[in-house]
C-alpha positions in Angstrom: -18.9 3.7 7.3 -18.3 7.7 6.9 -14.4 6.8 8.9 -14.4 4.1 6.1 -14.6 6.2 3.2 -12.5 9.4 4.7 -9.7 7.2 4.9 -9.9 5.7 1.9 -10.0 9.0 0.2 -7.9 10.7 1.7 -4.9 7.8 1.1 -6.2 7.3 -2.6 -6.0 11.1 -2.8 -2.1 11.3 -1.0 -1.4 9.1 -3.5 -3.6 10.4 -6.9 -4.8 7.3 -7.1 -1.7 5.6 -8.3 -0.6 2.3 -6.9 2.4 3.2 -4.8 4.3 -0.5 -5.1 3.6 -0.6 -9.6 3.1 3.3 -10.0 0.0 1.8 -12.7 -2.8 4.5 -12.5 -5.7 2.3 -13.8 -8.7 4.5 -14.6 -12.0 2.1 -15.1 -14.8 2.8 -18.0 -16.7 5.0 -15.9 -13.4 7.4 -14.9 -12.6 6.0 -11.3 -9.6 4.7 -10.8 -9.0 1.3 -9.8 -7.1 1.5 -6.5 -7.7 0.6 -3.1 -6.2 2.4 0.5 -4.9 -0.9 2.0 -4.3 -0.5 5.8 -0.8 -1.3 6.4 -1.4 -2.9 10.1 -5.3 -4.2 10.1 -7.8 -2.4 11.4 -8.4 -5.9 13.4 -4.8 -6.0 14.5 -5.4 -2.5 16.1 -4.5 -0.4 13.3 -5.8 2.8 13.0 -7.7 4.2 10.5 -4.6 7.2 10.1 -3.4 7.9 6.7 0.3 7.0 8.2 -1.5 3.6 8.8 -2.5 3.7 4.9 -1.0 3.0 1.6 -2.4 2.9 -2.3 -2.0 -0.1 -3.5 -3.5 -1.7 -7.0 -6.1 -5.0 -5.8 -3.4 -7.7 -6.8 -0.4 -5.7 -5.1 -3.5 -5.3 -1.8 -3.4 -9.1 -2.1 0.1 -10.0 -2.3 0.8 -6.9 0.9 -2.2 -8.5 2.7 -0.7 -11.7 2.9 2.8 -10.4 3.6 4.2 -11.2 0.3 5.1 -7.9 -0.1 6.4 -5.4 2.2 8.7 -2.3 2.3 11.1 -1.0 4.2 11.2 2.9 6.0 13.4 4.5 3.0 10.7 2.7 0.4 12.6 0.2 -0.7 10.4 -2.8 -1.8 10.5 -6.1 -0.4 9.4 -9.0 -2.6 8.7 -12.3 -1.1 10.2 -15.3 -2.5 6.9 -17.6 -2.5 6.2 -14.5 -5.3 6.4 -16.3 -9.1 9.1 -14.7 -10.7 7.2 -12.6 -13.1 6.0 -10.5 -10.0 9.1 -8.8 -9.7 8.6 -7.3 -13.3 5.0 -5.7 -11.7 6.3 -3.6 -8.5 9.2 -1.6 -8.6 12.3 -1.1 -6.6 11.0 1.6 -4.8 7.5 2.7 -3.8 6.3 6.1 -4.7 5.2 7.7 -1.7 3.4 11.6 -0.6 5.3 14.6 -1.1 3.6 15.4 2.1 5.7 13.5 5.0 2.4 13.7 7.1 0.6 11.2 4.6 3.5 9.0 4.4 3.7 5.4 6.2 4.8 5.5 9.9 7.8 3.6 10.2 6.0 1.9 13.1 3.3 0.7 11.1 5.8 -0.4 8.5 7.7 -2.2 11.3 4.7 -4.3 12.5 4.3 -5.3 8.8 7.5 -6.3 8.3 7.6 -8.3 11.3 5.4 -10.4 9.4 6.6 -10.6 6.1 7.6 -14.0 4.1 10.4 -13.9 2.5 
């Protein structure tokens, strides 16, 4: 939908479409790059389709957030779950990379909610 595809660029573009969790900027063969704006609490659960609900995330870093392998906490320090392999924690760094613009950034709210959940 056209609410679909304004969030997702505006996060993508808060974030110049760099994964915030690996800081990888993967550009494809045809010049897009290759990262998705993950909703931070589901659009299911209620979340809203804010950019402070929103976050850049690479697909496999998505996955691993999505199943709450992978969290973060308000100052951007990375949380990595310990059902993770071990290699993982050589992917994502110790601190996300998040907009210079504090109105793009996660709500520590949202970030709450998906902490709430995480595995560690």
């Amino acid at each position: 939908t056209l609410r679909d595809r304004a969030f997702a660029r505006i996060v993508r573009g808060a974030y110049h479409s760099t994964c915030a969790f690996t800081g990888l900027r993967i550009v494809n063969g045809g010049g897009a790059a290759e990262v998705e704006a993950a909703h931070i609490v589901p659009v299911a659960d209620n979340g809203p389709d804010s950019p402070r609900n929103g976050i850049a995330l690479s697909r496999t870093v998505h996955w691993a957030f999505d199943h709450h392998l992978l969290s973060m906490r308000d100052d951007g320090v990375v949380l990595v779950s310990g059902h993770l392999p071990g290699d993982f924690h050589r992917l994502v760094r110790a601190n996300v990379t998040l907009p210079a613009d504090s109105r793009l950034r996660p709500h520590p709210r949202f970030l709450a909610d998906h902490r709430a959940l995480f595995k560690p």
